[in-house]
Backbone as CSV, one residue per row, in Angstrom:
resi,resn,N_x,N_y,N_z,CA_x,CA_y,CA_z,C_x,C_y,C_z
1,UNK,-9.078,-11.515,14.368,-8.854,-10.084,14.250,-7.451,-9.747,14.729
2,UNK,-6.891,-8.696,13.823,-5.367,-8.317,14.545,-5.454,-7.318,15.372
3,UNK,-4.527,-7.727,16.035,-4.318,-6.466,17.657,-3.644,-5.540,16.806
4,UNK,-2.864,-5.728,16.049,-1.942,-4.231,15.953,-2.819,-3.989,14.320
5,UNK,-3.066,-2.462,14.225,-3.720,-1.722,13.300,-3.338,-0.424,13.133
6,UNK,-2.286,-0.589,12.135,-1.051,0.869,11.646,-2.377,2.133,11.862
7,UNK,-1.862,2.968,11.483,-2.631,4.544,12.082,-2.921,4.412,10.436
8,UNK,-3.992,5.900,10.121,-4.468,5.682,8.926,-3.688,6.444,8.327
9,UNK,-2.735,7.349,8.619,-1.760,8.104,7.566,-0.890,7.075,7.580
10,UNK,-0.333,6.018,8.220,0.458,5.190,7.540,0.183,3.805,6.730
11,UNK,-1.214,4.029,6.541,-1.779,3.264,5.353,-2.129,3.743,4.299
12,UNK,-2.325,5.174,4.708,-1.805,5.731,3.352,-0.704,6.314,2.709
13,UNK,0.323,5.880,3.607,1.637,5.785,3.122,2.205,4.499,2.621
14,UNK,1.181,3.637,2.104,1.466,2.040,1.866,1.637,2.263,0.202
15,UNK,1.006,3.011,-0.277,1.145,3.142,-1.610,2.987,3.232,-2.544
16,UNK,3.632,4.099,-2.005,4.818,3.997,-2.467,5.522,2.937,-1.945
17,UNK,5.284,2.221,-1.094,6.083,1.297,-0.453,5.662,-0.130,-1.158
18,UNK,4.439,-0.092,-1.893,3.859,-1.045,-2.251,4.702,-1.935,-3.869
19,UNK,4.849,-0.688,-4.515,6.042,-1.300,-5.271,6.960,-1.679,-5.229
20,UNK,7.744,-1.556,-3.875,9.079,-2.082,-3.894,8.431,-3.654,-3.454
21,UNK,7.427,-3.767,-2.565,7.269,-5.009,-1.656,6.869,-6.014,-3.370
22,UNK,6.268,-5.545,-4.222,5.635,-6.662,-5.367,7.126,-7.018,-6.370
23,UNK,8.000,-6.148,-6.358,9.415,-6.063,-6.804,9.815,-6.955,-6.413
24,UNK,9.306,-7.241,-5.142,10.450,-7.822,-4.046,10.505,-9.770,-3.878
25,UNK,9.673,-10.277,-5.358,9.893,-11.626,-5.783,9.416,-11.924,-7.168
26,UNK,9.826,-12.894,-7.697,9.592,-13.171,-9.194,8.419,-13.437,-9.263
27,UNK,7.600,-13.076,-10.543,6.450,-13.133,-11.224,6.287,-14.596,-12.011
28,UNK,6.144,-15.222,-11.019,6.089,-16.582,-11.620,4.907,-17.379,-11.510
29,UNK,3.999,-17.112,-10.513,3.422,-17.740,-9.812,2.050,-16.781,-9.143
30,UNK,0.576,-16.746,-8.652,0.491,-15.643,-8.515,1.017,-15.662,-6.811
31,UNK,0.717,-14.369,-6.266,1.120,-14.182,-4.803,0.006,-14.545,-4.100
32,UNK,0.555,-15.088,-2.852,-0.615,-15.777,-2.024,-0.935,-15.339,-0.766
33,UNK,0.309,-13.952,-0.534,0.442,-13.321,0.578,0.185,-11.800,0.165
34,UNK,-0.837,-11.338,1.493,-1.561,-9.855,0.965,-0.425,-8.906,1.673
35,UNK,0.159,-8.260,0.411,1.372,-7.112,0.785,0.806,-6.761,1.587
36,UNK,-0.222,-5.355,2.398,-0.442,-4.703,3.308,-0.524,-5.124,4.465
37,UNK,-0.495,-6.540,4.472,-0.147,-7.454,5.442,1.120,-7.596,6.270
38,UNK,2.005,-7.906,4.660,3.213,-7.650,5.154,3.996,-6.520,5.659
39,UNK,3.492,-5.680,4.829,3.588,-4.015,5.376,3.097,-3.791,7.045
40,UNK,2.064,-4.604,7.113,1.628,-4.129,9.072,2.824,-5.042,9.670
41,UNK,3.196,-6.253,9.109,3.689,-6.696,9.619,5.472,-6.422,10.528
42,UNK,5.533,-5.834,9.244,6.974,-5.125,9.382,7.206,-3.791,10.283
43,UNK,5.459,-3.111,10.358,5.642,-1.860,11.366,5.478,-2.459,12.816
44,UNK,4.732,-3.612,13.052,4.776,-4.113,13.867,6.083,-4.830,14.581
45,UNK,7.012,-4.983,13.953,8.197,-5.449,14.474,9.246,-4.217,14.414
46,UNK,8.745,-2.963,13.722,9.765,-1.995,14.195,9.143,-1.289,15.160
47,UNK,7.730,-1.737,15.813,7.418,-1.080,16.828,7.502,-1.259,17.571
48,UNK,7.539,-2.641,18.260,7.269,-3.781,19.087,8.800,-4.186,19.517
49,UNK,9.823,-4.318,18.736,11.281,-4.993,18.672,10.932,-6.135,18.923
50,UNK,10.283,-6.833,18.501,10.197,-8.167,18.848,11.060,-9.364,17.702
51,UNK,11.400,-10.542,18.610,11.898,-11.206,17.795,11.409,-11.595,16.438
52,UNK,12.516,-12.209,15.161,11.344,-12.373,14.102,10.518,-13.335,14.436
53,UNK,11.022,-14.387,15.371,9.913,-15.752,15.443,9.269,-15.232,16.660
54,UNK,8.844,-14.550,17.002,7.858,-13.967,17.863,6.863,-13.239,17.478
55,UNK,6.738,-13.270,15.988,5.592,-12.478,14.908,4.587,-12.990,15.420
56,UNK,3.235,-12.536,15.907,2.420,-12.639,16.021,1.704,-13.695,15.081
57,UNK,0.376,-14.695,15.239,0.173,-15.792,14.022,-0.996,-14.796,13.385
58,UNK,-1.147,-13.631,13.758,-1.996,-13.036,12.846,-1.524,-12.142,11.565
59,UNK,-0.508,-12.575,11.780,0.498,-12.116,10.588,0.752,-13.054,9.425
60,UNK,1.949,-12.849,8.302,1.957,-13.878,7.583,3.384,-14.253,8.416
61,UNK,3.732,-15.371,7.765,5.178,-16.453,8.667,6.055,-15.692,8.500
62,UNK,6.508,-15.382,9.735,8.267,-14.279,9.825,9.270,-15.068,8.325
63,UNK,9.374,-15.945,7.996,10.340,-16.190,6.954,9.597,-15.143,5.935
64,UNK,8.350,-15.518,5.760,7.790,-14.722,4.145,7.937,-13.049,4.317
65,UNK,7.836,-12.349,5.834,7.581,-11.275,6.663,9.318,-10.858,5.765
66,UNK,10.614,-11.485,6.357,11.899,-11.270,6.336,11.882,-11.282,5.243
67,UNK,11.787,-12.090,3.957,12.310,-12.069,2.596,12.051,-10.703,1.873
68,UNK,10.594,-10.244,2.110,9.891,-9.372,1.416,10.964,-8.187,2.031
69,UNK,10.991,-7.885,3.327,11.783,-6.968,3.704,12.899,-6.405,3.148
70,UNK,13.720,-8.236,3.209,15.374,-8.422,2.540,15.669,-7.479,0.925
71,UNK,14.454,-7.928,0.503,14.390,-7.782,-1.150,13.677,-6.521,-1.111
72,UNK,13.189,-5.905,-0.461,12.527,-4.473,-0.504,13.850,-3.331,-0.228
73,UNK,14.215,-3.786,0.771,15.572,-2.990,0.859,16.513,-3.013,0.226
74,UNK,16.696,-4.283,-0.683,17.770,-4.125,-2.113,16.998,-3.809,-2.932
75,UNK,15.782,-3.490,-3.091,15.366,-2.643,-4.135,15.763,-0.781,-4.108
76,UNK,15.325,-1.217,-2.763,15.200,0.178,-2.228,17.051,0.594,-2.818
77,UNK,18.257,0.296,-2.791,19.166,0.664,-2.849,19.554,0.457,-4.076
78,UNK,18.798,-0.194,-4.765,19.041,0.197,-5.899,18.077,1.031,-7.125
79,UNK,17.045,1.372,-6.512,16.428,2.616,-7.169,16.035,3.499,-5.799
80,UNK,16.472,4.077,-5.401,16.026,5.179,-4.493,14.649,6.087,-4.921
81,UNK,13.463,5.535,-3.647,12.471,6.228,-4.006,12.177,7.769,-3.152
82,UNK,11.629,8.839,-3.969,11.447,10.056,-3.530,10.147,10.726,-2.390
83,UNK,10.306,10.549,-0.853,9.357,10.575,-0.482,9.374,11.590,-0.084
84,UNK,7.937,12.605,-0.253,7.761,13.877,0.357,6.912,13.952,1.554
85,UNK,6.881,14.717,2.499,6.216,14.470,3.777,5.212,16.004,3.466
86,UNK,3.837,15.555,3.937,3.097,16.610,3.625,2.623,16.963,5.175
């Protein structure tokens, strides 16, 4: 079981974020790593500041954690998505 468990408005803020993260490697193969995973994973290290190799093992491996990130944020800059706060 994981210790850290995002709040429920920011799982339901996983939805727009969810396309950039499947963007965020080639369709070659299927995926073997569960995005919302990676998504806790990443709030967990902007919550925590923890090192990347200090990811918790209930996570997926800080390399797969970093790539998705890397490539989410050059998505992100190159289509800018529109988020409204309700």
């Amino acid at each position: 079981m994981r210790k850290f468990t995002p709040a429920i408005s920011v799982a339901n803020n996983f939805e727009p974020i969810r396309e950039l993260l499947e963007n965020a490697r080639k369709k070659t193969r299927p995926r073997t790593v569960d995005l919302y995973e990676v998504f806790c994973a990443i709030l967990y290290l902007l919550k925590s500041g923890c090192q990347w190799r200090m990811l918790p093992s209930d996570f997926p491996k800080w390399c797969t954690v970093h790539h998705y990130l890397r490539c989410g944020v050059r998505n992100l800059k190159a289509a800018p998505v529109c988020w409204s706060r309700r």
